[in-house]
LONU-809105 format. One record per residue: residue number from 0; x, y, z of N, C-alpha, C, O in turn. Coordinates in nm, 2 decimals. Example, Ala and Ser with C-alpha at 12.3 -4.5 7.8 and 13.67 -1.06 7.14 Angstrom:
<nodes>
{num 0	n_u 1.32	n_v -0.57	n_w 0.78	ca_u 1.23	ca_v -0.45	ca_w 0.78	c_u 1.32	c_v -0.33	c_w 0.78	o_u 1.42	o_v -0.33	o_w 0.85}
{num 1	n_u 1.28	n_v -0.22	n_w 0.71	ca_u 1.37	ca_v -0.11	ca_w 0.71	c_u 1.29	c_v 0.00	c_w 0.79	o_u 1.34	o_v 0.11	o_w 0.80}
</nodes>
This chain:
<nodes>
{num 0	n_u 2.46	n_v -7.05	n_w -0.77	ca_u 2.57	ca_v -7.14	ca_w -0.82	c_u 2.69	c_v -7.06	c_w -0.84	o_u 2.70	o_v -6.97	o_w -0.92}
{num 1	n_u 2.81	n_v -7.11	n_w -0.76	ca_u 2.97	ca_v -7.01	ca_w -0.77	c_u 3.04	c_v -7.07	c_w -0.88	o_u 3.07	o_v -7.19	o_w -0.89}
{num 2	n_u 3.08	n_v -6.98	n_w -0.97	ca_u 3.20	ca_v -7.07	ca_w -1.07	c_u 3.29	c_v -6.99	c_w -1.06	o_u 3.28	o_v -6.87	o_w -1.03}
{num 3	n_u 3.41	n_v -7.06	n_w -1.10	ca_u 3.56	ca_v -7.00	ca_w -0.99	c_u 3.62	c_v -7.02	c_w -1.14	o_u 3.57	o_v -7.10	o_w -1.22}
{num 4	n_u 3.71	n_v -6.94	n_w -1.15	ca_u 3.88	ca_v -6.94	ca_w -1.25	c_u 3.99	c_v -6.91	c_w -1.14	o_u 3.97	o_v -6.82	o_w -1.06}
{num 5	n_u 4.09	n_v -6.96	n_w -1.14	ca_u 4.20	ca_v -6.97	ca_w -1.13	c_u 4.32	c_v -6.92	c_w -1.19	o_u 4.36	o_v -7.02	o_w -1.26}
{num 6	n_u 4.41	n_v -6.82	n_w -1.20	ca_u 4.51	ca_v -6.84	ca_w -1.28	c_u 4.66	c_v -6.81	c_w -1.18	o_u 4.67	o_v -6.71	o_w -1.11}
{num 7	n_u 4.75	n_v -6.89	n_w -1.18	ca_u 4.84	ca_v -6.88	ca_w -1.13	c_u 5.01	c_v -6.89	c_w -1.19	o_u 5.06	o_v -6.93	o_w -1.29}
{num 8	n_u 5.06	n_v -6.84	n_w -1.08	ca_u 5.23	ca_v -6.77	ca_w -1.13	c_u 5.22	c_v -6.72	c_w -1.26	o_u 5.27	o_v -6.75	o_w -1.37}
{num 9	n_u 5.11	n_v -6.61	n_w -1.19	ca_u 5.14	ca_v -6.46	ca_w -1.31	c_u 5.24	c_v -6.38	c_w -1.27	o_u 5.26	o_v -6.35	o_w -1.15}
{num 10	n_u 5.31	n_v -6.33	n_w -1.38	ca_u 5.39	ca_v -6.24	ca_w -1.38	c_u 5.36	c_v -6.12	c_w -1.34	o_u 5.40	o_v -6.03	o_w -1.42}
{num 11	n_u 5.30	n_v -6.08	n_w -1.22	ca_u 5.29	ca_v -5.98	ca_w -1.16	c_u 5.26	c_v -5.95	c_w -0.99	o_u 5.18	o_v -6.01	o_w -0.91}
{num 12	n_u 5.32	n_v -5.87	n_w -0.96	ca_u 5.33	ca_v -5.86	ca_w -0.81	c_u 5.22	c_v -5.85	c_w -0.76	o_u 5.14	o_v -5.77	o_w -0.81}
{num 13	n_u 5.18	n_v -5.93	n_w -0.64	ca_u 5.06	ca_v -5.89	ca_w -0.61	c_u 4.99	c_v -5.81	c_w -0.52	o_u 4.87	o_v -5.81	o_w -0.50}
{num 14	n_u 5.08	n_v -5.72	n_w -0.45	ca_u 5.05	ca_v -5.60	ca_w -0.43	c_u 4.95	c_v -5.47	c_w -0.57	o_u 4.85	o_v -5.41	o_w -0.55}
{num 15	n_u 5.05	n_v -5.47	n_w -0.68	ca_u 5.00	ca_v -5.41	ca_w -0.79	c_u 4.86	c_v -5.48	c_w -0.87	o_u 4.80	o_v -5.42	o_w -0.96}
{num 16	n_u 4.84	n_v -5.59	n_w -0.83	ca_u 4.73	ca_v -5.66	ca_w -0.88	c_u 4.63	c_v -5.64	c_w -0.78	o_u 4.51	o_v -5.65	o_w -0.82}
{num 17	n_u 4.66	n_v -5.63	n_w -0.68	ca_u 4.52	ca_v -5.62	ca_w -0.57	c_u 4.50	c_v -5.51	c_w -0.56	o_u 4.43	o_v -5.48	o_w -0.46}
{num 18	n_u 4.56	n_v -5.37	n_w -0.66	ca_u 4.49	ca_v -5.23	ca_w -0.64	c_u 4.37	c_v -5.24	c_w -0.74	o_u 4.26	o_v -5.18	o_w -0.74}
{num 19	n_u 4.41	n_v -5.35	n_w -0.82	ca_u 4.31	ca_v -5.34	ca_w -0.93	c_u 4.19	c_v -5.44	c_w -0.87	o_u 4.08	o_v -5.39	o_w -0.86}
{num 20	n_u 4.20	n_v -5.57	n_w -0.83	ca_u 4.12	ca_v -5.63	ca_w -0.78	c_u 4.00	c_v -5.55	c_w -0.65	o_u 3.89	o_v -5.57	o_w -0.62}
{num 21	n_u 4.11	n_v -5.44	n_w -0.57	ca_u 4.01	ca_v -5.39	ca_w -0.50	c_u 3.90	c_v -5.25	c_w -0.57	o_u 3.80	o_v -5.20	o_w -0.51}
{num 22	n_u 3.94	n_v -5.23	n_w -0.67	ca_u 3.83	ca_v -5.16	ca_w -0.74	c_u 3.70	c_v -5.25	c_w -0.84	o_u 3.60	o_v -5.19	o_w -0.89}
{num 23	n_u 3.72	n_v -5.37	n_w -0.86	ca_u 3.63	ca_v -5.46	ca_w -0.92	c_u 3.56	c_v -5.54	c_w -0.83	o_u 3.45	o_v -5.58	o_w -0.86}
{num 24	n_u 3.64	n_v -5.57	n_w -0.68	ca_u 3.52	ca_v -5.62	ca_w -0.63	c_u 3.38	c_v -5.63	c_w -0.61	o_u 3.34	o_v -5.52	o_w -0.56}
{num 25	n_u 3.29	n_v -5.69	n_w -0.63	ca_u 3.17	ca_v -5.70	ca_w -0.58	c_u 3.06	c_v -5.62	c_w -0.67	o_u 2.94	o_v -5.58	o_w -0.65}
{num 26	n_u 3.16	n_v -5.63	n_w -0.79	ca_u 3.11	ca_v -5.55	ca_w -0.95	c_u 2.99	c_v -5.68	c_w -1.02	o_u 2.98	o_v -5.80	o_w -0.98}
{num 27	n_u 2.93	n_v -5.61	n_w -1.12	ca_u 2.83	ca_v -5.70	ca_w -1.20	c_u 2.95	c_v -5.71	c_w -1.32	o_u 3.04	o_v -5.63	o_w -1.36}
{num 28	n_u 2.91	n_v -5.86	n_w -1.35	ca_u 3.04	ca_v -5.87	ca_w -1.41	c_u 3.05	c_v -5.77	c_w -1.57	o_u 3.15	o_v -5.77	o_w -1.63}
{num 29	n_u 2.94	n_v -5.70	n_w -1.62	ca_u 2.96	ca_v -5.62	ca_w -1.72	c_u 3.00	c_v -5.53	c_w -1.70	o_u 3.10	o_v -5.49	o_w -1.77}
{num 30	n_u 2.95	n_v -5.46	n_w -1.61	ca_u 3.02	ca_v -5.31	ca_w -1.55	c_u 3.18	c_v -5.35	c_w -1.50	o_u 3.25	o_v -5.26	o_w -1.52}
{num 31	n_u 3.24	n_v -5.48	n_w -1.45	ca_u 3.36	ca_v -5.51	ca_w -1.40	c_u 3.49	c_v -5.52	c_w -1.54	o_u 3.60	o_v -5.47	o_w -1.56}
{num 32	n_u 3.42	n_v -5.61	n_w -1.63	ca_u 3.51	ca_v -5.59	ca_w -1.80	c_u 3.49	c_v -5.44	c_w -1.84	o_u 3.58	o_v -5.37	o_w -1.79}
{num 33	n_u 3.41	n_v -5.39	n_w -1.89	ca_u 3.38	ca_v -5.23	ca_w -1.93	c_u 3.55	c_v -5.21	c_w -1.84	o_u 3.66	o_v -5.22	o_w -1.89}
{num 34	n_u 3.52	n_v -5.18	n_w -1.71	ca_u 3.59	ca_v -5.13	ca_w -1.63	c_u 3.76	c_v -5.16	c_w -1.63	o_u 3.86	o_v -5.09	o_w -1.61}
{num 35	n_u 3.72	n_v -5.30	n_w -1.67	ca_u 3.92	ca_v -5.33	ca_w -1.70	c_u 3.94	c_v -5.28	c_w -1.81	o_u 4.03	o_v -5.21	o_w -1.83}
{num 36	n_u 3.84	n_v -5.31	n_w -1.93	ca_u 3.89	ca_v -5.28	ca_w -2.07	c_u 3.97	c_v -5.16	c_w -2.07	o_u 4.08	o_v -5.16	o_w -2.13}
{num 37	n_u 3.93	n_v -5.05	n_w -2.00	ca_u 3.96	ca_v -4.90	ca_w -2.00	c_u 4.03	c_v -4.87	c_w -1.93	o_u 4.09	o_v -4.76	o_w -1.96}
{num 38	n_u 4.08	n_v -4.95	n_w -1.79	ca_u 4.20	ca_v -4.92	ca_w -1.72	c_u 4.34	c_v -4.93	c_w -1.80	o_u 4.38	o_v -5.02	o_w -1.87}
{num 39	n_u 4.40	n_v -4.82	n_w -1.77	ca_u 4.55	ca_v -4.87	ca_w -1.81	c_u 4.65	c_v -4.94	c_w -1.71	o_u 4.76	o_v -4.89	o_w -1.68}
{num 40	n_u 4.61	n_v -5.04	n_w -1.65	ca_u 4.72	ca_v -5.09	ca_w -1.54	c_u 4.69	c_v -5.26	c_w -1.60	o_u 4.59	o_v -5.33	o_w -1.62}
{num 41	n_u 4.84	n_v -5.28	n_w -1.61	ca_u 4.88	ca_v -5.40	ca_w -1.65	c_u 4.82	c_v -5.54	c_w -1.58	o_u 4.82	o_v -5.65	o_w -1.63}
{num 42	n_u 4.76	n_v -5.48	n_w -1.44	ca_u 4.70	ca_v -5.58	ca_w -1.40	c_u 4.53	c_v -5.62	c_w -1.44	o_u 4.46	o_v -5.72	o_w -1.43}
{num 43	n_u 4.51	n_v -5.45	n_w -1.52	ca_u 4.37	ca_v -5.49	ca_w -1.56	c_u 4.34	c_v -5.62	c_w -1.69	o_u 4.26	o_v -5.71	o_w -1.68}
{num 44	n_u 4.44	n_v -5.59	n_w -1.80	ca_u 4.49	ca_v -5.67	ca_w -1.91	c_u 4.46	c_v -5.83	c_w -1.82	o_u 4.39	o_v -5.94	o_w -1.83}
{num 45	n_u 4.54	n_v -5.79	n_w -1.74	ca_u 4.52	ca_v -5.95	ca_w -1.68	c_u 4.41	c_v -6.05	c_w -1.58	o_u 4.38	o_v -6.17	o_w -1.59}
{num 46	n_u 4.36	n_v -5.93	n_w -1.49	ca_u 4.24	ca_v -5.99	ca_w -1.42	c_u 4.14	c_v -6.00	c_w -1.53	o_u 4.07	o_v -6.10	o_w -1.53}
{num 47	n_u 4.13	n_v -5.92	n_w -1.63	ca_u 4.02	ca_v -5.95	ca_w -1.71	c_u 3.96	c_v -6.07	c_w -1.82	o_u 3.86	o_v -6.09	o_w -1.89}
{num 48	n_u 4.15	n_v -6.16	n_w -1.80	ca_u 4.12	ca_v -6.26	ca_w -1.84	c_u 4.06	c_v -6.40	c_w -1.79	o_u 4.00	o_v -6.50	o_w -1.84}
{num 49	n_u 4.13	n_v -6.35	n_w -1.64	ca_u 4.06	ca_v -6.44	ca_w -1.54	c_u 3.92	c_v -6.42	c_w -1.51	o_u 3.84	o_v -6.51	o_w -1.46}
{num 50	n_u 3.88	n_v -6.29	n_w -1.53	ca_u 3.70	ca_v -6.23	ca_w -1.50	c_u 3.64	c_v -6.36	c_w -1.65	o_u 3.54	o_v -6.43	o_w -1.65}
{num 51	n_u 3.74	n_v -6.34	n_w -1.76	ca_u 3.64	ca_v -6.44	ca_w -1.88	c_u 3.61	c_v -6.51	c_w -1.86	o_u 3.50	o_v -6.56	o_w -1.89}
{num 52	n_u 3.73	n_v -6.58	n_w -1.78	ca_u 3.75	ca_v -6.79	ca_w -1.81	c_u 3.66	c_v -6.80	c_w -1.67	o_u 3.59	o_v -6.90	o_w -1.66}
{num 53	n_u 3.65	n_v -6.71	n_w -1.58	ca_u 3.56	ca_v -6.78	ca_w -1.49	c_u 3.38	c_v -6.74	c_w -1.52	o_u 3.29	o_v -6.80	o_w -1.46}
{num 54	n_u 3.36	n_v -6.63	n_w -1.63	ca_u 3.24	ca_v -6.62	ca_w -1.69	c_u 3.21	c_v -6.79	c_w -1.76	o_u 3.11	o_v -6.86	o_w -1.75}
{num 55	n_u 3.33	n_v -6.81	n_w -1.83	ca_u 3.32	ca_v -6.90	ca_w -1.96	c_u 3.30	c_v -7.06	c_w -1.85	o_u 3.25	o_v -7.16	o_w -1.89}
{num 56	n_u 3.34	n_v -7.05	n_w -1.75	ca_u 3.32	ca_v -7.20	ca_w -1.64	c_u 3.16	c_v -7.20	c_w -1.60	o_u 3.09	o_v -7.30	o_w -1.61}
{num 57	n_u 3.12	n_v -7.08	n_w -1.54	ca_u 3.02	ca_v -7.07	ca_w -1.53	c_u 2.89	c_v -7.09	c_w -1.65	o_u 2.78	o_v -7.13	o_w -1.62}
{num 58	n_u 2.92	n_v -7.05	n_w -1.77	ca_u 2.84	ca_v -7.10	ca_w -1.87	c_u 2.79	c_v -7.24	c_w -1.92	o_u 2.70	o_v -7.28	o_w -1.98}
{num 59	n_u 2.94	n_v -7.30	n_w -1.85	ca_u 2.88	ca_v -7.40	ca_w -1.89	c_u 2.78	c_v -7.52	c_w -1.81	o_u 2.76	o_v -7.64	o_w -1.84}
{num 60	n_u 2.72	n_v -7.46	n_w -1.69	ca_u 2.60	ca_v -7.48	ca_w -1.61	c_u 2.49	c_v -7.36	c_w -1.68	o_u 2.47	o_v -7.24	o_w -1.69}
{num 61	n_u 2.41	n_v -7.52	n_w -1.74	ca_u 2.27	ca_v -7.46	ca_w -1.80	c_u 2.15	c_v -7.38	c_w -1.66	o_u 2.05	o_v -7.31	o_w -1.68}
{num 62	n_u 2.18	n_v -7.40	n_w -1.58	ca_u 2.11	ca_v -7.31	ca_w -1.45	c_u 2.11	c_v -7.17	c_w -1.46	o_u 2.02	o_v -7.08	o_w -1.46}
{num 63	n_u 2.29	n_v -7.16	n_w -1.46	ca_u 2.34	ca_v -7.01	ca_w -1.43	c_u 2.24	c_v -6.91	c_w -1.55	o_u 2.19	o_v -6.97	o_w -1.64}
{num 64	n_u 2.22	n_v -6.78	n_w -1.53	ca_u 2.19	ca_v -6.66	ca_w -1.59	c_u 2.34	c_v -6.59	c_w -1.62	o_u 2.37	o_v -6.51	o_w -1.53}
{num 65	n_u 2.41	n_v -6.59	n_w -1.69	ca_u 2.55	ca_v -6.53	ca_w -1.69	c_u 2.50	c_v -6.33	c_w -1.69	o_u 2.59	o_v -6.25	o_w -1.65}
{num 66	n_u 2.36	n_v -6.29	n_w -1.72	ca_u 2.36	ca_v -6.15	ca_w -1.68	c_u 2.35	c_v -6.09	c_w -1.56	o_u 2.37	o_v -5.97	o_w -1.54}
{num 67	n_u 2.32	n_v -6.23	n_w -1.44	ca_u 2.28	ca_v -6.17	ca_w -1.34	c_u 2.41	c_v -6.21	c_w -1.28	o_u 2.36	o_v -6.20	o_w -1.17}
{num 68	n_u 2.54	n_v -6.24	n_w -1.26	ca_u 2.63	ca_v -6.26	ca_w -1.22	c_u 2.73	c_v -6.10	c_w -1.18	o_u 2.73	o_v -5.99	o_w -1.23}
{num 69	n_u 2.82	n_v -6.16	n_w -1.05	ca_u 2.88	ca_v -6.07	ca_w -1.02	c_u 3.01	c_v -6.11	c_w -0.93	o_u 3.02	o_v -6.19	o_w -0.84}
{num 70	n_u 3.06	n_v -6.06	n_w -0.98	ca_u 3.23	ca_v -6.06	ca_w -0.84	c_u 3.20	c_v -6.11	c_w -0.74	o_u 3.18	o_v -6.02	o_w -0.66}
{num 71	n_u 3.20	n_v -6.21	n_w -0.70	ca_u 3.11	ca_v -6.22	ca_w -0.55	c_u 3.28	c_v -6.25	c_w -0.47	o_u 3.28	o_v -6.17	o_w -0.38}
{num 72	n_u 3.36	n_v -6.30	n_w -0.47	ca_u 3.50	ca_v -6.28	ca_w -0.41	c_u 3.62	c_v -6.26	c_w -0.54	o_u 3.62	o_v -6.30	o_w -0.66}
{num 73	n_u 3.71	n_v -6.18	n_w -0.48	ca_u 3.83	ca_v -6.20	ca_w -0.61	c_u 3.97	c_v -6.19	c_w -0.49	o_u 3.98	o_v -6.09	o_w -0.41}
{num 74	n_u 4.05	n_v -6.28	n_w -0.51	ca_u 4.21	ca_v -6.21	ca_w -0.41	c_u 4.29	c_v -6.27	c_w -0.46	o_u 4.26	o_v -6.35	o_w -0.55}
{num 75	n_u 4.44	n_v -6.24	n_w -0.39	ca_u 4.55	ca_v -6.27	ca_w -0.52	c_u 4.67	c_v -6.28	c_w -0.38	o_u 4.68	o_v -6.22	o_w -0.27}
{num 76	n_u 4.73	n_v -6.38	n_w -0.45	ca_u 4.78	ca_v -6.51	ca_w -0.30	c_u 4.96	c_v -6.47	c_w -0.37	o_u 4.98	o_v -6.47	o_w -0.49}
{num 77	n_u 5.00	n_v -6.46	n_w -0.32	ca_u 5.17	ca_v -6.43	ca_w -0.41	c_u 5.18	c_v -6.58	c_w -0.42	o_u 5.12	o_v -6.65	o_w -0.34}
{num 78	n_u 5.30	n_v -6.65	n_w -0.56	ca_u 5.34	ca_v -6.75	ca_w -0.60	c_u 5.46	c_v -6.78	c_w -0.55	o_u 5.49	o_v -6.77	o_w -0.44}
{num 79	n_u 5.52	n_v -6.80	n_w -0.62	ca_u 5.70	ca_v -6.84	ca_w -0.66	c_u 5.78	c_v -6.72	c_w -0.70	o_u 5.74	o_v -6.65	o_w -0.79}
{num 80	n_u 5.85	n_v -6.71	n_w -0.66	ca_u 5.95	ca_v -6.61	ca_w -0.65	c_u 6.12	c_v -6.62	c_w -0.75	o_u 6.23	o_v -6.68	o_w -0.72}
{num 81	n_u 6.06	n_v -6.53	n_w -0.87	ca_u 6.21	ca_v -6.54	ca_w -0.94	c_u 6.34	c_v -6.45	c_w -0.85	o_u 6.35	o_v -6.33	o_w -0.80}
{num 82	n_u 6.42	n_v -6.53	n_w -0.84	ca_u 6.55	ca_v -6.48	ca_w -0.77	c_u 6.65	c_v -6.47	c_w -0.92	o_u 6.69	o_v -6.56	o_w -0.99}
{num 83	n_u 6.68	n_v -6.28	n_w -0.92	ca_u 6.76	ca_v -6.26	ca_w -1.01	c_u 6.91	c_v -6.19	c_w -0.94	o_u 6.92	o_v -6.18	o_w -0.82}
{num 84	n_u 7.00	n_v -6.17	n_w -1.03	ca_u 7.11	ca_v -6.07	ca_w -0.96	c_u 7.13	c_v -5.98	c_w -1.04	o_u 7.11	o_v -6.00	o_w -1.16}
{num 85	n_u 7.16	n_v -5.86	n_w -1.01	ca_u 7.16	ca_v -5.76	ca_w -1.10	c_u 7.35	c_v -5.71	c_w -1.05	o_u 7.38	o_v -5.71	o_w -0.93}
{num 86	n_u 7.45	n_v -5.67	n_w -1.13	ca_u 7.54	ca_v -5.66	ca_w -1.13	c_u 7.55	c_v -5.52	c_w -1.05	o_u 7.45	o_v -5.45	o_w -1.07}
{num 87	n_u 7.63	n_v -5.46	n_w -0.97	ca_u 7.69	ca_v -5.33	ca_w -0.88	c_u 7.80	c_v -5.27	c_w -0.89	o_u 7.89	o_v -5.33	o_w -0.96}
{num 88	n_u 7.82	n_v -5.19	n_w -0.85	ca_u 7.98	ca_v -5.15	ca_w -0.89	c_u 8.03	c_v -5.21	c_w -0.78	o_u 7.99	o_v -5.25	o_w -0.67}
{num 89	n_u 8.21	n_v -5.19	n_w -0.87	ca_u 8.30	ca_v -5.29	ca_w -0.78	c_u 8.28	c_v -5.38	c_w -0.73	o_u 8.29	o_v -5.39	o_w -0.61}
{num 90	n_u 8.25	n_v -5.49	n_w -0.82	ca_u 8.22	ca_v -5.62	ca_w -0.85	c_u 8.12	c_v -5.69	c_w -0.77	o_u 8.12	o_v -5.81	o_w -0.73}
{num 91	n_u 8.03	n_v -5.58	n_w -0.74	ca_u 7.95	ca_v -5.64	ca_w -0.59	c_u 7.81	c_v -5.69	c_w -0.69	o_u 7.81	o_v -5.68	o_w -0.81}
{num 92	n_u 7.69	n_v -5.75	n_w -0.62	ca_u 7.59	ca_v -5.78	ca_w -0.69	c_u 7.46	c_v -5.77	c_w -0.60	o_u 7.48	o_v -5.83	o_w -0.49}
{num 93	n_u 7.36	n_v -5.73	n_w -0.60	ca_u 7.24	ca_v -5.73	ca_w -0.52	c_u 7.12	c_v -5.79	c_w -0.58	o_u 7.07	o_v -5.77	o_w -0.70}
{num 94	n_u 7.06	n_v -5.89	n_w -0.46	ca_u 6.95	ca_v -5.97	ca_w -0.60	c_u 6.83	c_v -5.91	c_w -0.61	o_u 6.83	o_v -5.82	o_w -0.52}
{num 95	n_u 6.74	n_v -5.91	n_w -0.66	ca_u 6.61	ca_v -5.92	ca_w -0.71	c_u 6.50	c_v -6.01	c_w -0.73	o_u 6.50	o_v -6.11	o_w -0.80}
{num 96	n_u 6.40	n_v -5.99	n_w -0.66	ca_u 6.32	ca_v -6.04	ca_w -0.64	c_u 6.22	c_v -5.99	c_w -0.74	o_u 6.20	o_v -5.87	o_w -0.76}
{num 97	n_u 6.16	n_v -6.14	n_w -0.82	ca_u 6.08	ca_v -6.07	ca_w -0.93	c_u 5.95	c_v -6.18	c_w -0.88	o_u 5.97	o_v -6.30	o_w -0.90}
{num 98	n_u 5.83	n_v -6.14	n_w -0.82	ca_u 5.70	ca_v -6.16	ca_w -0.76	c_u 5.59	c_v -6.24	c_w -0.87	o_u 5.55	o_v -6.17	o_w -0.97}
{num 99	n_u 5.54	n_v -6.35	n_w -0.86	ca_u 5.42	ca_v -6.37	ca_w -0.95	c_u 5.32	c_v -6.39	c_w -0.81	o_u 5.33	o_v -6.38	o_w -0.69}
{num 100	n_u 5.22	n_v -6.43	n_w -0.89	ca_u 5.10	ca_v -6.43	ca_w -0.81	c_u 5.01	c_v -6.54	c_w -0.83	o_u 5.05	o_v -6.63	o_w -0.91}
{num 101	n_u 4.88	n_v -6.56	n_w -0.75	ca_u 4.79	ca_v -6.65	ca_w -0.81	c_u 4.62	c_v -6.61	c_w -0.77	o_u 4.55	o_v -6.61	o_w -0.67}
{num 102	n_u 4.60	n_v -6.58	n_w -0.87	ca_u 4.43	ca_v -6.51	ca_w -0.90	c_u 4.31	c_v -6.61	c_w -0.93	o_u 4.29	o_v -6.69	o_w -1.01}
{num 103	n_u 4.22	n_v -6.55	n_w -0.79	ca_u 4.12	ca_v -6.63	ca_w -0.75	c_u 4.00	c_v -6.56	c_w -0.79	o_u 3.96	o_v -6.48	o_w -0.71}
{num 104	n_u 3.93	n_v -6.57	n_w -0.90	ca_u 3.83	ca_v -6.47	ca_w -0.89	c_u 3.69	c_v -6.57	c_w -0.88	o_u 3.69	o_v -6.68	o_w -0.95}
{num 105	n_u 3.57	n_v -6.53	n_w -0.78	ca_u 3.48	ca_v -6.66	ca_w -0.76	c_u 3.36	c_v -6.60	c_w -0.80	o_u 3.33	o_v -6.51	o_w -0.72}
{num 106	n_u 3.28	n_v -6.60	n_w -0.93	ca_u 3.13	ca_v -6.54	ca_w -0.92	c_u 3.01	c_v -6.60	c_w -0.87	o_u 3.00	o_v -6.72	o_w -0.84}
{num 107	n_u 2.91	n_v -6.53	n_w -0.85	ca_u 2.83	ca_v -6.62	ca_w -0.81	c_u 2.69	c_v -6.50	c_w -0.86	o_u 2.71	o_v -6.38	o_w -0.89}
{num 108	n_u 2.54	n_v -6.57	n_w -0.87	ca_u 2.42	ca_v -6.52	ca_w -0.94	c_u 2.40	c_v -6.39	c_w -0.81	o_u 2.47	o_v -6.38	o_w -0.71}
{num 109	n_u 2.30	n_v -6.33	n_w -0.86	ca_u 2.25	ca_v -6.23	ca_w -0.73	c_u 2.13	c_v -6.26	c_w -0.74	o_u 2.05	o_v -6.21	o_w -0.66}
</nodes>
């Protein structure tokens, strides 16, 4: 049985989110929290809230074993695109691109 979370147009690029996603892949999901708790990259803070809410979807099927669960897919789709301008000299301006994302993490039993 797969239970999925979703979280989208996160504020974070998803290049820098998929270095962390590709180290959690295909993790049990205890060893995969352990694992973000301790990371210091901003993206861990955040997949690991999407690793909860799709623990917390999956609980709520009385079938599932939530111990025997694991990462079975996770990837991260870029969103919406903030367009900023940042001021230059001699009155010129260059914009900025500020990246969100959208995080799919899908578990499933082993």
């Amino acid at each position: 049985m797969e239970a999925r979370a979703i979280g989208r147009g996160i504020r974070i690029s998803p290049q820098k989110a998929r270095l962390v996603a590709d180290i959690v892949r295909g993790m049990n999901v205890d060893k995969a929290i352990n694992m973000l708790n301790f990371m210091p990259k901003k993206g861990a803070r955040i997949l690991r809230k999407v690793v909860d809410s799709a623990i917390a979807n999956a609980t709520q099927n009385d079938k599932v074993d939530v111990d025997t669960l694991y990462i079975k897919k996770i990837f991260i789709d870029g969103g919406p695109s903030l367009k900023r301008i940042m001021p230059r000299a001699q009155g010129r301006a260059t914009g900025i691109i500020k990246r969100t994302s959208h995080i799919t993490v899908i578990l499933d039993e082993q």
